[in-house]
N, CA, C and O of each residue as an XYZ file, in Angstrom:
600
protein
N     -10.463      4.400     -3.451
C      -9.241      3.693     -3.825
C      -8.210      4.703     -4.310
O      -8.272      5.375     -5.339
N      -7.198      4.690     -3.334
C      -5.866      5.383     -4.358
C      -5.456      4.396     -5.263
O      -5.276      3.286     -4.762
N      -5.199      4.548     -6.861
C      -4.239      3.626     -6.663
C      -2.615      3.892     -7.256
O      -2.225      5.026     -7.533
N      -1.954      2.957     -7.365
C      -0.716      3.032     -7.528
C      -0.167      4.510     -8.055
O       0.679      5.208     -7.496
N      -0.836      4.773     -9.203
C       0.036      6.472     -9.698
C       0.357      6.999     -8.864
O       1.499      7.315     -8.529
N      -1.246      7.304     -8.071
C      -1.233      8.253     -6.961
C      -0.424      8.388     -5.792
O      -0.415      9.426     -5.130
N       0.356      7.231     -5.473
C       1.347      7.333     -4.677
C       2.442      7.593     -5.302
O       2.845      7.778     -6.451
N       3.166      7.525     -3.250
C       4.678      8.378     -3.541
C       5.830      6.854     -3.546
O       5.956      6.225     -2.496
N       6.622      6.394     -4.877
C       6.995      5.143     -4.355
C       8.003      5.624     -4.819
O       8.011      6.125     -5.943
N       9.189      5.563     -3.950
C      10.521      5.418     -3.818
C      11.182      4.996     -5.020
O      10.961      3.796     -5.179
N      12.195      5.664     -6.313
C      12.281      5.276     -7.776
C      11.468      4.351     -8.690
O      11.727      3.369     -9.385
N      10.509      4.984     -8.433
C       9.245      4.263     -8.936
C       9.403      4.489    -10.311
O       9.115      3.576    -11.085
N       9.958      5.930    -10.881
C       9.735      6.526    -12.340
C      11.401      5.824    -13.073
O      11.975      6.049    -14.138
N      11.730      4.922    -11.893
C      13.431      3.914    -12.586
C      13.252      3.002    -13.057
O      12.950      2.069    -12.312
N      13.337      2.717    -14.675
C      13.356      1.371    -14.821
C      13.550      0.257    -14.543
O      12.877     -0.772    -14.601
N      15.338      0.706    -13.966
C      15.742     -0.413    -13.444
C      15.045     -1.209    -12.083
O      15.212     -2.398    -11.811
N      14.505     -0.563    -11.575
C      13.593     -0.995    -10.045
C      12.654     -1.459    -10.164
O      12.562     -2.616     -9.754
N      11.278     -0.712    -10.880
C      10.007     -0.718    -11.464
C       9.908     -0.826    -12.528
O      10.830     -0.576    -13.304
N       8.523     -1.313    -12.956
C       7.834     -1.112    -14.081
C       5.942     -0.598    -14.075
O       5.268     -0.947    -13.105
N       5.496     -0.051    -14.846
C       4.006     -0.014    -14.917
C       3.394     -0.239    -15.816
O       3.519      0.099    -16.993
N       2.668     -0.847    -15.296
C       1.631     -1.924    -16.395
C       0.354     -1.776    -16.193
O      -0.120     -1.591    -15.072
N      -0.372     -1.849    -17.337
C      -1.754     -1.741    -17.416
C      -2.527     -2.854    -17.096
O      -2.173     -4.033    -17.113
N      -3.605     -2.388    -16.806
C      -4.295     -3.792    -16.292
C      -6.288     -2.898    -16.376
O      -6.770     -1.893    -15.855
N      -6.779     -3.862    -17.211
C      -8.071     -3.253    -17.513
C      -8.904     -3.709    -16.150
O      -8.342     -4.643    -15.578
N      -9.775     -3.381    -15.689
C     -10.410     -3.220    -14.620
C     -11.742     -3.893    -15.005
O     -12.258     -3.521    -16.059
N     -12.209     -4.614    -14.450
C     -13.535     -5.217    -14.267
C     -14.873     -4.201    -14.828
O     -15.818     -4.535    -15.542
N     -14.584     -2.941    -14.261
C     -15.803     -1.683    -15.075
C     -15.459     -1.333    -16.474
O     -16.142     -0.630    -17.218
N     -14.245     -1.939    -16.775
C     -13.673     -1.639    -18.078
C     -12.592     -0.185    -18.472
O     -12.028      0.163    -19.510
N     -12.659      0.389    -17.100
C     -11.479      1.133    -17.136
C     -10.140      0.796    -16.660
O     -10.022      0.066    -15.675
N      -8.934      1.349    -17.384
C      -7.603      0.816    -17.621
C      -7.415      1.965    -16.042
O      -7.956      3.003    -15.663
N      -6.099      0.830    -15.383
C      -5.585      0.955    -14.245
C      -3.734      0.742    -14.235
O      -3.119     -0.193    -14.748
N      -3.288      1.657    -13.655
C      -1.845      1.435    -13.903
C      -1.446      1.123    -12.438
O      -1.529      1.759    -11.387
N      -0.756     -0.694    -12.941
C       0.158     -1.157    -11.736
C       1.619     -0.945    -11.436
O       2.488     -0.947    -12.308
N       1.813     -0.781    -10.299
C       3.512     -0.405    -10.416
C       4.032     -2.046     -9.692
O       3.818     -2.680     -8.659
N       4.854     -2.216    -11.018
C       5.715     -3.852    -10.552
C       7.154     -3.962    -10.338
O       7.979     -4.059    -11.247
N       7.533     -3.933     -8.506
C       8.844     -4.143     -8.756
C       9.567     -4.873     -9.616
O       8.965     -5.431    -10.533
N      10.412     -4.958     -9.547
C      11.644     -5.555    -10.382
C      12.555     -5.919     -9.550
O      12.890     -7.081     -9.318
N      13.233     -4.390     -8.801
C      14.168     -5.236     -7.637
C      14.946     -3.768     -7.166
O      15.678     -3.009     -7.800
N      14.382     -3.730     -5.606
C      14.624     -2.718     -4.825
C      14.730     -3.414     -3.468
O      13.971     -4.245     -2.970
N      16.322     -2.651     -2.793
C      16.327     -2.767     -1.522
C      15.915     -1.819     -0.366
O      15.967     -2.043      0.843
N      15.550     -0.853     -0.930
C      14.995      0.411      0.044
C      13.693      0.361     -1.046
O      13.698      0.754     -2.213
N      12.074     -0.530      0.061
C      10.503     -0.119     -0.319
C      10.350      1.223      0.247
O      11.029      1.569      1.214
N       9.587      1.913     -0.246
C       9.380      2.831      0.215
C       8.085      3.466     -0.297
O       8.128      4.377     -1.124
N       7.003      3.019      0.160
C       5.592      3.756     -0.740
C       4.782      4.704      0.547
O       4.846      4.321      1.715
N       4.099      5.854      0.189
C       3.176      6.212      1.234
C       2.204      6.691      0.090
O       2.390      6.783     -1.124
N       1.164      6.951      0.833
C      -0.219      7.808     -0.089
C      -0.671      8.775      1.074
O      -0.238      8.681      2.222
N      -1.667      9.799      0.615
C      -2.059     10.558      1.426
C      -3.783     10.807      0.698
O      -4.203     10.663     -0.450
N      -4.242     11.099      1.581
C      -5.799     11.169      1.681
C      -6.634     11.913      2.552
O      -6.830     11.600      3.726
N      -7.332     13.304      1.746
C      -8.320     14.234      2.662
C      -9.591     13.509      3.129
O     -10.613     13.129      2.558
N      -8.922     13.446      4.960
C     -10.296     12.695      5.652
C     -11.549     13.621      5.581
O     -12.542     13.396      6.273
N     -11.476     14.511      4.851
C     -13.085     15.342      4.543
C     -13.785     14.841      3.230
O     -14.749     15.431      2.743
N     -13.357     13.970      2.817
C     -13.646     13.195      1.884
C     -14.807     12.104      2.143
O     -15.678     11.822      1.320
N     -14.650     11.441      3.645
C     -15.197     10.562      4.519
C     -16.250     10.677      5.287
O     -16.360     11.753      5.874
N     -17.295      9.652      5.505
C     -18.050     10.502      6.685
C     -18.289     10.010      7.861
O     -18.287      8.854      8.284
N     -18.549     11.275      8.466
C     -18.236     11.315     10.037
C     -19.094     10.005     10.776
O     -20.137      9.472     10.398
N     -18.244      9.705     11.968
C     -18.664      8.407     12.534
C     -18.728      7.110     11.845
O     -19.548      6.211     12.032
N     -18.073      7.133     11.297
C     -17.831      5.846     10.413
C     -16.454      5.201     10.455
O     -15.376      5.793     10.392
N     -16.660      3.905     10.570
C     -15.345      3.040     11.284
C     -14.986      2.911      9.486
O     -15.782      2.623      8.592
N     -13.485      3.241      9.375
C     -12.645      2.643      7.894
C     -11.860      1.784      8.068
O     -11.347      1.712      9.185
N     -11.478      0.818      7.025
C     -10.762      0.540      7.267
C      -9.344      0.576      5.855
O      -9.749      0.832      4.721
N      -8.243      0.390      5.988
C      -7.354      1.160      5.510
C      -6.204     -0.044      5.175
O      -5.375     -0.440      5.995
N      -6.347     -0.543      3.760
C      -5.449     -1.915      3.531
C      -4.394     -1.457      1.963
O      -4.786     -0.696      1.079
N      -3.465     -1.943      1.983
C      -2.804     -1.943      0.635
C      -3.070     -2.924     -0.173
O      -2.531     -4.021     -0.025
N      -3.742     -2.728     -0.924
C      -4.046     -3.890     -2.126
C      -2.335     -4.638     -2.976
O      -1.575     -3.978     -3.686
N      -2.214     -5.650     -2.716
C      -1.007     -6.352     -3.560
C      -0.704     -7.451     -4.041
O      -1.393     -8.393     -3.649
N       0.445     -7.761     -5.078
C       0.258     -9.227     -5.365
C       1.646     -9.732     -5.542
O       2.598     -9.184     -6.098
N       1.579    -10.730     -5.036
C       3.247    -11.523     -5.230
C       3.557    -12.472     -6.226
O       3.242    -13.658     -6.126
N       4.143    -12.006     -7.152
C       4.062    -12.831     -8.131
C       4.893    -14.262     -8.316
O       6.055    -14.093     -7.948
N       4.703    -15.298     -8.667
C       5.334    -17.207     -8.494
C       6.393    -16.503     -8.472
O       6.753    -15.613     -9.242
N       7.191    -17.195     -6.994
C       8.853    -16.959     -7.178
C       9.233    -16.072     -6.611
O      10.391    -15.689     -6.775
N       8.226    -15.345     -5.604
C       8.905    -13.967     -5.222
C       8.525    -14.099     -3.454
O       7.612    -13.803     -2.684
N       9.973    -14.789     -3.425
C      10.592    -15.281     -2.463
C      11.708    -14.027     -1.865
O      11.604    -13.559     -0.731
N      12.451    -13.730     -2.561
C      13.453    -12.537     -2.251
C      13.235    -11.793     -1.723
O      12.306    -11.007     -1.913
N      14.290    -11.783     -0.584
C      14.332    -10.214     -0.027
C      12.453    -10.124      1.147
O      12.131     -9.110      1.766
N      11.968    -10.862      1.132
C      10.659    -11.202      2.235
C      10.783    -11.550      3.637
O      10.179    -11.225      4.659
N      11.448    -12.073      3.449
C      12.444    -12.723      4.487
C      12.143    -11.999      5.720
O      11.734    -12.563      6.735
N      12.339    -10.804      5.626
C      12.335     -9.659      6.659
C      10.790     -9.311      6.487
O      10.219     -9.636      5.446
N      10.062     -8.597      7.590
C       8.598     -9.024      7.569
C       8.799     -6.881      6.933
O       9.775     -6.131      6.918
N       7.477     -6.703      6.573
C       7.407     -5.330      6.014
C       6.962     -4.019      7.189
O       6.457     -4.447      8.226
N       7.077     -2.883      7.111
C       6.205     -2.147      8.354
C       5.257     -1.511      7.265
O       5.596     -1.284      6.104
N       3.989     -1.252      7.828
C       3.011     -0.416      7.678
C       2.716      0.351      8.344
O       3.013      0.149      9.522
N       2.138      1.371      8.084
C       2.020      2.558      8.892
C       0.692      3.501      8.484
O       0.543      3.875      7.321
N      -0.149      3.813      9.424
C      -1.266      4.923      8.861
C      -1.101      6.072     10.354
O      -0.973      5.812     11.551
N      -1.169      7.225      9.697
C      -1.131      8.489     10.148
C      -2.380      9.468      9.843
O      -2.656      9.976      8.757
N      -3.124      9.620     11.173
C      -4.595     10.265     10.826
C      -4.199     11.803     11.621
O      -3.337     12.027     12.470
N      -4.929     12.481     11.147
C      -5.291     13.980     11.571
C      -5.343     14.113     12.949
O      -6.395     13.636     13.374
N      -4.556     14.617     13.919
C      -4.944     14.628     15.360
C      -3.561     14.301     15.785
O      -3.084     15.118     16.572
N      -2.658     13.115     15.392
C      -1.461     12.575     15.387
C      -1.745     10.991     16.094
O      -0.913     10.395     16.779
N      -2.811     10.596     15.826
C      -2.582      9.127     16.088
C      -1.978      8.092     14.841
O      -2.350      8.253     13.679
N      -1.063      7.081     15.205
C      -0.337      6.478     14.443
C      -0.810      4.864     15.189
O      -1.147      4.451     16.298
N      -0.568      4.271     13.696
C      -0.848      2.764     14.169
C      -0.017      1.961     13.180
O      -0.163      2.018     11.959
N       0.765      1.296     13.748
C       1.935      0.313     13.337
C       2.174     -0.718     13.858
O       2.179     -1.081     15.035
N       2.503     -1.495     12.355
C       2.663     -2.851     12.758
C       3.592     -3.616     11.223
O       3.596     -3.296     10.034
N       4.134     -4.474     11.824
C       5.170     -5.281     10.816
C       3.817     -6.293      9.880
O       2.832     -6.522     10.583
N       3.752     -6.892      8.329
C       3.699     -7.721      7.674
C       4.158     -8.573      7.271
O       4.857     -8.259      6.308
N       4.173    -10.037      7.570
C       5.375    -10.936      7.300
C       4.630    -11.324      5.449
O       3.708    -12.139      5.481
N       5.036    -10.747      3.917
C       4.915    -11.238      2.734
C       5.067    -12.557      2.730
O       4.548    -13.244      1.850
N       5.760    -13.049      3.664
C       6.414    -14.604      2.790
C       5.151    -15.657      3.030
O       5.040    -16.706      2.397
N       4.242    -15.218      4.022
C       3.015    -15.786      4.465
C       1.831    -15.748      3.613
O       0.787    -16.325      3.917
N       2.066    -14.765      2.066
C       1.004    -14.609      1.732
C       1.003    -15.198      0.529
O       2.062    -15.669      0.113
N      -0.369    -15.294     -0.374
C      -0.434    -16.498     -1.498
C       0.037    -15.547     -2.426
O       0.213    -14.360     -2.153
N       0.246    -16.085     -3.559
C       0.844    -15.999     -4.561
C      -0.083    -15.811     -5.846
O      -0.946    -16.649     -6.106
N       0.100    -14.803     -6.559
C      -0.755    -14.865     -7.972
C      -2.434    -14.152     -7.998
O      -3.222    -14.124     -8.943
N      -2.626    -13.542     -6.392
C      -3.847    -12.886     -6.277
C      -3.522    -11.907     -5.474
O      -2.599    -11.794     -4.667
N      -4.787    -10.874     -5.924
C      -4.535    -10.110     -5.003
C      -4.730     -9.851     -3.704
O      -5.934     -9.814     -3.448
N      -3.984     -9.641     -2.706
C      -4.302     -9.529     -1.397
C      -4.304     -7.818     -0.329
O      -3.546     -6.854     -0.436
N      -5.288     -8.008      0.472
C      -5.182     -7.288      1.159
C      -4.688     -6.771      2.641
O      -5.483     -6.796      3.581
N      -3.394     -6.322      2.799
C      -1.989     -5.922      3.300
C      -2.883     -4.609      4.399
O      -2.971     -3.447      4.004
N      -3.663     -5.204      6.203
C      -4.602     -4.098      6.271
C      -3.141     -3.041      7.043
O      -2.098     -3.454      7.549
N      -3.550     -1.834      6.884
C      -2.676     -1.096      7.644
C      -2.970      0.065      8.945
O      -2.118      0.825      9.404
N      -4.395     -0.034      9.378
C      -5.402      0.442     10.251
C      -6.342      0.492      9.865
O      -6.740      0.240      8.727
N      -7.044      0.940     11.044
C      -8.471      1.457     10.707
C      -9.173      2.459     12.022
O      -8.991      2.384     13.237
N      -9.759      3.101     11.466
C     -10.221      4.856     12.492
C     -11.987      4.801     11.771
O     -12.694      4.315     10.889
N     -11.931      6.012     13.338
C     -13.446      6.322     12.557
C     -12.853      7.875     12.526
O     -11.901      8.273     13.198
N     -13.573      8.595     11.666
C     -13.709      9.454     10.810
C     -14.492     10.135     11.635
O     -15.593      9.714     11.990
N     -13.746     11.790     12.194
C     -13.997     12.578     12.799
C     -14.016     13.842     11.869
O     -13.162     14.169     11.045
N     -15.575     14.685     12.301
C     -15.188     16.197     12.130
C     -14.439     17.137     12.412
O     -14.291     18.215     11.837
N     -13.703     16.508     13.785
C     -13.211     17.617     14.527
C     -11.419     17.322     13.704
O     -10.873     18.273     13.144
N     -10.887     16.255     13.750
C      -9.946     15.603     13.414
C      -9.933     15.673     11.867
O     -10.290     14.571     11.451
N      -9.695     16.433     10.951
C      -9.971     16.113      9.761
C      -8.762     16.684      8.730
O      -8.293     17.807      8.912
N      -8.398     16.002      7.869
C      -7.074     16.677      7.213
C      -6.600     15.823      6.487
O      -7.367     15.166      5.784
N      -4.973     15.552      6.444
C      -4.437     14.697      5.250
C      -4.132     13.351      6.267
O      -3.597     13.402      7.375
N      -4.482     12.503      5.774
C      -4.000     10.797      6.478
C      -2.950     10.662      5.637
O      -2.789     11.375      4.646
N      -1.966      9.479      6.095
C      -1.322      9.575      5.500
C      -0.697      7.719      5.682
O      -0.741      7.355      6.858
N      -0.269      6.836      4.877
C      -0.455      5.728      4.624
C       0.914      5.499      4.296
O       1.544      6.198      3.503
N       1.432      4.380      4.993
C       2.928      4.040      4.845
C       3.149      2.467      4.398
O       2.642      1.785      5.289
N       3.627      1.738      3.514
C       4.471      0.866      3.296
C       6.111      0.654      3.329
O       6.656      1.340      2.464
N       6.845      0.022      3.965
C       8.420      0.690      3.641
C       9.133     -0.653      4.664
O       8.673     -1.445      5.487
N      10.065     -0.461      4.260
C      11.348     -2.022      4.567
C      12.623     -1.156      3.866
O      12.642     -0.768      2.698
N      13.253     -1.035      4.468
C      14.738     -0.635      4.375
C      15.865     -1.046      4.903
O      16.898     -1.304      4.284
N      15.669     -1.121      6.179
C      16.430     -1.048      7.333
C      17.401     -3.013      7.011
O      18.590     -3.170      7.290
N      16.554     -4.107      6.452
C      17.413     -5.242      5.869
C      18.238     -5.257      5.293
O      19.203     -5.962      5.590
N      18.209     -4.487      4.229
C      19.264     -4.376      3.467
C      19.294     -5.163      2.317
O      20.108     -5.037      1.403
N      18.199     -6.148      2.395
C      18.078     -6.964      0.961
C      16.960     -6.429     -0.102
O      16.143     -5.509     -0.145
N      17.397     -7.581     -0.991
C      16.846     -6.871     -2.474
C      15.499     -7.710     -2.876
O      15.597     -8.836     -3.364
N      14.389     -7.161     -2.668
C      13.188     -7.392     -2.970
C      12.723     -7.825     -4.784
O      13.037     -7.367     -5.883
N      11.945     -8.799     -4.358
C      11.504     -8.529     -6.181
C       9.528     -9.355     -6.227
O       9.231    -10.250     -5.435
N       8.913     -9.025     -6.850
C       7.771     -9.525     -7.514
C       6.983     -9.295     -6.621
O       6.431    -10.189     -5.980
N       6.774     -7.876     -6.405
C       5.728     -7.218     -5.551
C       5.252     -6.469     -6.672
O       5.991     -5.786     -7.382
N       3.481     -6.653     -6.904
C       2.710     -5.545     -7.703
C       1.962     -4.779     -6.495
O       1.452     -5.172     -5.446
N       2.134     -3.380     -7.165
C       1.111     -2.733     -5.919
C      -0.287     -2.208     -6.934
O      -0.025     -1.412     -7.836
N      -1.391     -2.559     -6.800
C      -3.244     -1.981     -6.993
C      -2.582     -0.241     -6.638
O      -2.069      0.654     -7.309
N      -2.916     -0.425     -5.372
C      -3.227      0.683     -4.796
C      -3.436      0.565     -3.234
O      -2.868     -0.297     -2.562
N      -4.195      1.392     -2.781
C      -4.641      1.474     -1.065
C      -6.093      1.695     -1.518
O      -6.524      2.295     -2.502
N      -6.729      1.043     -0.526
C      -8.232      0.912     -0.198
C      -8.598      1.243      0.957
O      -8.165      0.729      1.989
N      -9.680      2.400      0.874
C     -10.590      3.025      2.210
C     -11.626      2.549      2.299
O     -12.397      3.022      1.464
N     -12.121      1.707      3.009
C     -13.707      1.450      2.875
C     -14.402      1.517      4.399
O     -13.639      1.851      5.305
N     -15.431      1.300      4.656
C     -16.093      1.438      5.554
C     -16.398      0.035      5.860
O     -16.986     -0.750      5.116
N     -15.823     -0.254      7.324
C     -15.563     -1.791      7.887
C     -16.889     -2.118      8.140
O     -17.638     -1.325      8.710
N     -17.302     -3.391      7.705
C     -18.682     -4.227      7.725
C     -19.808     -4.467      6.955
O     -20.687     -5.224      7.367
């Protein structure tokens, strides 16, 4: 699991946009969420050494998130995701938010690869909506999740 710190989010460290909040974790360790507020350029990626992983193994590769009652704004427009693996294969595809429930967390998948020796290096993980022009609000981001599909 990356989570939220560890990414790169677009005035994330601005009050006015974001906020981060703690949130204790089920093992009992404290986890920091990053909660919009209200941004019209999303912009998050993470990055991750696929030598970390092991070989021949199908992953799969989701953004953990949550929409909080009311966060209707700025959704409208569906989201792109994006994952970038070692070698230069890319896999993209739009998320429509306004489809998703409210008040839990959900998982936003953004590919999935198997995990090569030969292919091995920084992946690299995209969330981002700009190009609308509207102003987003009551998106929490966890983090991104790697796991091994099945």
């Amino acid at each position: 699991m990356l989570y939220a710190r560890a990414l790169s989010i677009t005035w994330a460290e601005n009050p006015i946009y974001w906020k981060w909040v703690q949130q204790k974790e089920a093992s009992g360790t404290m986890t920091e969420l990053a909660e919009l507020k209200r941004v019209c350029w999303l912009e998050v990626e993470g990055k991750f050494d696929t030598t970390k992983l092991s070989p021949g193994i199908l992953y799969q590769v989701s953004f953990i998130v949550m929409l909080k009652n009311g966060a209707n704004e700025g959704w409208e427009i569906p989201i792109n995701v994006r994952l970038e693996i070692p070698g230069g294969k890319k896999q993209e595809h739009k998320e429509n938010l306004l489809e998703k429930s409210r008040e839990s967390w959900v998982e936003i998948p953004v590919g999935e690869f198997v995990a090569s020796e030969k292919d091995v290096g920084e992946m690299k993980i995209f969330m981002y909506e700009y190009e609308g022009g509207m102003w987003k609000t009551g998106l929490i981001i966890k983090g991104i999740v790697i796991k091994p599909k099945n």
